[in-house]
N, C-alpha and C positions, 0 to 999 in steps of 0.2 A: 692070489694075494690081493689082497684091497688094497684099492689106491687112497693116496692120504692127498688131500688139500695143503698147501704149501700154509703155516701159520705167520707169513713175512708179508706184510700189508703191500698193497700196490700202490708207492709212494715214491715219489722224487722231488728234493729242491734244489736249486739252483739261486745262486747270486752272481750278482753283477753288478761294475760301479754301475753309476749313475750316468753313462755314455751312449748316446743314440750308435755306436759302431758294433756296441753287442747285441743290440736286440737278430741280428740275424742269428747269431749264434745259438741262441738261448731258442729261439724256434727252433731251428736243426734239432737240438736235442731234443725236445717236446716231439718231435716227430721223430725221432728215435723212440722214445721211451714209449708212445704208443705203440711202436709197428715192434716191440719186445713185448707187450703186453697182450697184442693180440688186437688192439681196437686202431688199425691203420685207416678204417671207412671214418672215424670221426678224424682224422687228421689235419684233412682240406679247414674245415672250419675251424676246429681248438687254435692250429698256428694263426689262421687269420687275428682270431679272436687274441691270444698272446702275444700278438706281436702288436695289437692295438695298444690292449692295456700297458704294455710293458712300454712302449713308445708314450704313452698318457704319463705313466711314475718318472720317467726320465727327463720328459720334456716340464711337466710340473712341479715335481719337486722345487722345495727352496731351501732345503736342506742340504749344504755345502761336504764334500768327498762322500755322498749318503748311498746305499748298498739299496739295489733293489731286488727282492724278494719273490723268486718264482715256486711254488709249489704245485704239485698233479698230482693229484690221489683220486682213485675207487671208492666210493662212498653208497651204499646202498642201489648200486644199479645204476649209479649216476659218475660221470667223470667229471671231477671240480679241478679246475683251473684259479688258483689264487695268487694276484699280485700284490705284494704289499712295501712300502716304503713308510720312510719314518717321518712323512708331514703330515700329521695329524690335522691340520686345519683346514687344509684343503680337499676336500671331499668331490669326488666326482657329480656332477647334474649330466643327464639327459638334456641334450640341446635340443634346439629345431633344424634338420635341413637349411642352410642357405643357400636364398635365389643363385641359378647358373650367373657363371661371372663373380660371385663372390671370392671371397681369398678362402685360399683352400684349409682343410682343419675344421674340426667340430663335427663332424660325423661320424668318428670312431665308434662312441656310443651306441648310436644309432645301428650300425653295423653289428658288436660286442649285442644289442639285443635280438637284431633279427636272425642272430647263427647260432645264441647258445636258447637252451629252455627255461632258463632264468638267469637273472646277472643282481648283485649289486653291491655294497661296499660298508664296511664295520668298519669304526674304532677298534683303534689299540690299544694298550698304554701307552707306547711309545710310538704309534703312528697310526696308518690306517691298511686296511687290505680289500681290494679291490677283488670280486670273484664273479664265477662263471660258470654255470651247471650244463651237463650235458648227457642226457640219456643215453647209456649204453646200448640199451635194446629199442631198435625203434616198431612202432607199430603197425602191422601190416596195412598199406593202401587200401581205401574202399574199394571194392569190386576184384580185387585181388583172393587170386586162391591160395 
C-alpha cells in the first residue's frame, strides 16, 4: 500500500501577554513542537533565537495589555520562527556589541543573526513581525564523506 504525506501543514502558534515570565514557557513548547516534528538538532539555536526575540516584543512593546505572537512553521526546507506584536513603530535595528563593562542588552540581535540563516522584520497592519530562517537540512562539512 502507498504511503500518503500527511496534507496538515507543520504549523504552530502560540500567544502570550506581554510578560517577560512567559517567555520560558513559550520556548519549552518551541522545543516540543520541534522534537514532534522531528527537527530536535535545530532546537539548541531556534529556543535561543525565540526566546531573544520574544524577550525583544515584551520588553519593547509600548503597547499596553498587548499579546505577543509566536509562530513556527516549515516553509520550503527552511524552519521560520516568527514573532510579532502590535507596535508598529518600533522596528527592530541590528546594534553594535558593546565594550565589556557596558550595561548588559543589545546583543540579542547580534546573537538572533549569527544562529539563524536569515532574520529580519515586516510591517503589519496592525503591528509588526519579527522573523527567523532556519535550514532544515544542513550541508555536508568540507572534507567530509
Amino acid at each position: 500500500m502507498p504511503t500518503t504525506l500527511s496534507a496538515e501543514p507543520l504549523r504552530a502558534t502560540f500567544r502570550i501577554p506581554k510578560r517577560k515570565k512567559h517567555v520560558p514557557a513559550v520556548r519549552a513548547r518551541v522545543r516540543e513542537t520541534l522534537v514532534k516534528w522531528g527537527l530536535e538538532q535545530l532546537a539548541p539555536d531556534v529556543e535561543l533565537v525565540a526566546s531573544e526575540l520574544i524577550t525583544n516584543a515584551v520588553i519593547h512593546c509600548r503597547v499596553s495589555f498587548a499579546e505577543v505572537q509566536v509562530t513556527v512553521h516549515v516553509d520550503w526546507g527552511e524552519l521560520v520562527l516568527e514573532v510579532s506584536d502590535p507596535d508598529r513603530a518600533r522596528l527592530p535595528q541590528l546594534g553594535e556589541c558593546r565594550a565589556e563593562g557596558d550595561e548588559e542588552g543589545g546583543r540579542g540581535l547580534l546573537l538572533v543573526a549569527a544562529l539563524s540563516d536569515s532574520w529580519g522584520c515586516r510591517e503589519l497592519k496592525y503591528g509588526k513581525c519579527v522573523w527567523a530562517r532556519f535550514r532544515t537540512v544542513r550541508e555536508p562539512a568540507e572534507g567530509s564523506t
